[in-house]
C-alpha positions in Angstrom: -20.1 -4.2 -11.0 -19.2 -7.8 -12.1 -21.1 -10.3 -13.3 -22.4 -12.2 -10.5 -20.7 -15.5 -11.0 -17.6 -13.7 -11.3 -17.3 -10.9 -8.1 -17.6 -13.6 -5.3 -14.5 -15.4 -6.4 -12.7 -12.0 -7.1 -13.6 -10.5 -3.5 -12.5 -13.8 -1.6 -9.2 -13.9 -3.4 -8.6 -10.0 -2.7 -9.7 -11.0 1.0 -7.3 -13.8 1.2 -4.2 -11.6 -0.8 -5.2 -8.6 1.8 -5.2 -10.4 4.8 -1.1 -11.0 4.1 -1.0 -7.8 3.5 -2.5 -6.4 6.9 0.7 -8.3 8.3 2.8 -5.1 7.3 0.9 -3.9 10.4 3.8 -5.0 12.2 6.2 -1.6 11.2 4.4 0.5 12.5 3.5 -1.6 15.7 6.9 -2.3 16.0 7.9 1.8 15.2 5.5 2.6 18.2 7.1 0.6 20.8 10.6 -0.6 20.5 11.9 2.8 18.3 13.6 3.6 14.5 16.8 1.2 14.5 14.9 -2.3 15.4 12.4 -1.2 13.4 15.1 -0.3 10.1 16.5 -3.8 11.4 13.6 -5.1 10.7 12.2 -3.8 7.6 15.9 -3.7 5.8 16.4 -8.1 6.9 12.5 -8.4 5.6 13.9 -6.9 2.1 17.0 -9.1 2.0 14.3 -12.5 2.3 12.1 -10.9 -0.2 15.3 -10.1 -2.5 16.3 -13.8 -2.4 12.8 -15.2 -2.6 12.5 -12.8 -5.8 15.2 -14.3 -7.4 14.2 -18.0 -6.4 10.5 -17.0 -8.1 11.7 -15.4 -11.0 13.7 -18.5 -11.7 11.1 -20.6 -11.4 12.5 -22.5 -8.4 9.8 -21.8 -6.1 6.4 -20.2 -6.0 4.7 -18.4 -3.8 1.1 -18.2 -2.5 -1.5 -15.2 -3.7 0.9 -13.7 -6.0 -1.2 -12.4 -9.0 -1.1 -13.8 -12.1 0.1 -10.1 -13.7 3.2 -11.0 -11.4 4.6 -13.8 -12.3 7.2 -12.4 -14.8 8.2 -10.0 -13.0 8.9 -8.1 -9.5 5.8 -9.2 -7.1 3.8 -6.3 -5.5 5.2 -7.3 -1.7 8.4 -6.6 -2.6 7.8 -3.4 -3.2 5.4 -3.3 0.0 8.4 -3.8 2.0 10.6 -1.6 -0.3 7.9 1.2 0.4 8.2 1.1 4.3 11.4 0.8 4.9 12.1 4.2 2.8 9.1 5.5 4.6 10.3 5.1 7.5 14.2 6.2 6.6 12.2 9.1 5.9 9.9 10.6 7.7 9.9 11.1 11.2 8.2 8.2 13.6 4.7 9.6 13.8 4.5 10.3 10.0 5.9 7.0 8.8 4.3 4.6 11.1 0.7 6.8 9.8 1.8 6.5 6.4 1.8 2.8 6.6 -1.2 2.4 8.4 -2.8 4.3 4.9 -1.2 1.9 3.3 -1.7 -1.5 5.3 -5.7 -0.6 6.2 -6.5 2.2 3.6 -5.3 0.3 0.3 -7.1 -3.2 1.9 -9.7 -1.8 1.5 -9.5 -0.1 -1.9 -8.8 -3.2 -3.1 -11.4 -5.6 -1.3 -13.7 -2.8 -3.0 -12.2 -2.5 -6.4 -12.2 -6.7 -6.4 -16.2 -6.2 -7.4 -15.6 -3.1 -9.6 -15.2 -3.0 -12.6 -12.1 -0.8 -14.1 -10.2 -0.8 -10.8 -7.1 -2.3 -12.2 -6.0 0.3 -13.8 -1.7 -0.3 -13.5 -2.5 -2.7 -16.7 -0.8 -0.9 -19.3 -3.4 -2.2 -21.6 -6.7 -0.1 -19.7 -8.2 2.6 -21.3 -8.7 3.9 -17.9 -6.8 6.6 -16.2 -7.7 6.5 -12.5 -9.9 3.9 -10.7 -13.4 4.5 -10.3 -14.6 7.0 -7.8 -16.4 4.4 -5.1 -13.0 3.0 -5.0 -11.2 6.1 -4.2 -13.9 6.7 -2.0 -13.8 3.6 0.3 -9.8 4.8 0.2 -9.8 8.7 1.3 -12.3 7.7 3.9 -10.6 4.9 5.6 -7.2 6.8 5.3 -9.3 9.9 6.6 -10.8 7.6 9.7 -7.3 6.1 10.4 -5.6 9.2 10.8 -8.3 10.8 13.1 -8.4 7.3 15.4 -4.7 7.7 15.8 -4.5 10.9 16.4 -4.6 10.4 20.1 -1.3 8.5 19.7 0.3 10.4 16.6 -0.5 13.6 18.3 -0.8 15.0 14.2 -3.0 18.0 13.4 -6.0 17.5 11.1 -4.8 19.3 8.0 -1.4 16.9 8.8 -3.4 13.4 8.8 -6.1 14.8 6.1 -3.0 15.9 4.0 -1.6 12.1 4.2 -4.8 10.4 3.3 -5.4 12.8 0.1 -1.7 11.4 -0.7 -2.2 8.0 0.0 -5.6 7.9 -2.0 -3.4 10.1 -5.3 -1.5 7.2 -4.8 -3.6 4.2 -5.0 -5.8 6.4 -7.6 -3.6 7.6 -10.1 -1.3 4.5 -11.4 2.0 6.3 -12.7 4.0 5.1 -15.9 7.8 4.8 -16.3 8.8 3.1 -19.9 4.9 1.5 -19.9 5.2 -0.3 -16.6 3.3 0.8 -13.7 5.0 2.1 -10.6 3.2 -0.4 -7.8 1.4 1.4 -5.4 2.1 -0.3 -2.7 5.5 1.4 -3.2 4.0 4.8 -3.7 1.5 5.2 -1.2 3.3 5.6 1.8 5.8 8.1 0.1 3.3 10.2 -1.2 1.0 10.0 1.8 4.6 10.9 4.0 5.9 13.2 1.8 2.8 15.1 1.9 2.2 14.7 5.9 5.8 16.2 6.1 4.8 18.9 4.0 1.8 20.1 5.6 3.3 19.8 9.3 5.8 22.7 8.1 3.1 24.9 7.7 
């Protein structure tokens, strides 16, 4: 764990940073109850904001509230948030995506609200000797993915092995960081592919 003066001031600003985050609760909400094509509508004018406040940032032109310090040279991790569900859902079918993104909204909250007090959870800096995060983090991950996806059930209407296959993906995922030419992929990105890809996967069988 951190040293006490230290893990208060890293769990409030991983609360504050999450609580945007939880706002991506909205796709799936919006998946639910209005259909696919407002919900693509959505997502796809949500990207074309984030496209042009990227550029704004990059520039230097504007900044932008709880974006990490790690980001501010390059491509901010809700961009690919939003990048992430709206391929998600262009993907999978309606049940699987709007799941998928519930793992990632709820499930990756609260890896990182537990991996803020942690030490060795950041492990998408290229310069960590570390090659997955710790296990309490993955932890607090497969077992809120694992909770989601039996809550939901009722409204998914997915098997077990479907929603226990999605939260194994999701928690890969969030787990596992993935290196292309020494960056990290960002996992908000990944986590709902993984976790659909692997749903869709195990509902075939």
């Amino acid at each position: 764990m951190m040293a006490a003066e230290n893990w208060r001031y890293c769990l409030i600003k991983e609360i504050r940073r999450k609580s945007i985050h939880l706002t991506g609760l909205s796709v799936p909400i919006l998946l639910l109850s209005v259909g696919w094509r407002i919900t693509v509508g959505f997502v796809a004018t949500a990207l074309a904001v984030a496209v042009v406040l990227e550029a704004l940032r990059l520039k230097g032109m504007i900044r932008l509230p709880e974006v990490r310090e790690s980001e501010e040279g390059r491509v901010a991790g809700y961009f690919f948030y939003i990048s992430g569900c709206l391929l998600t859902v262009i993907l999978f079918s309606e049940m699987i995506a709007a799941l998928a993104i519930l793992m990632l909204c709820i499930g990756d909250a609260a890896s990182g609200i537990v991996g803020s007090v942690v030490v060795g959870s950041n492990v998408r800096d290229s310069s960590t000797p570390r090659k997955r995060k710790p296990r309490i983090v993955s932890a607090a991950m497969l077992s809120v993915c694992m909770l989601l996806g039996f809550l939901f059930s009722g409204v998914t209407h997915l098997p077990p092995h479907v929603y226990l296959a999605g939260a194994a993906g999701a928690t890969i995922a969030d787990s596992v960081p993935i290196f292309v030419k020494g960056r990290s992929v960002d996992d908000n990105f990944t986590i709902p592919l993984v976790s659909g890809a692997l749903m869709t996967a195990a509902s075939m069988i």
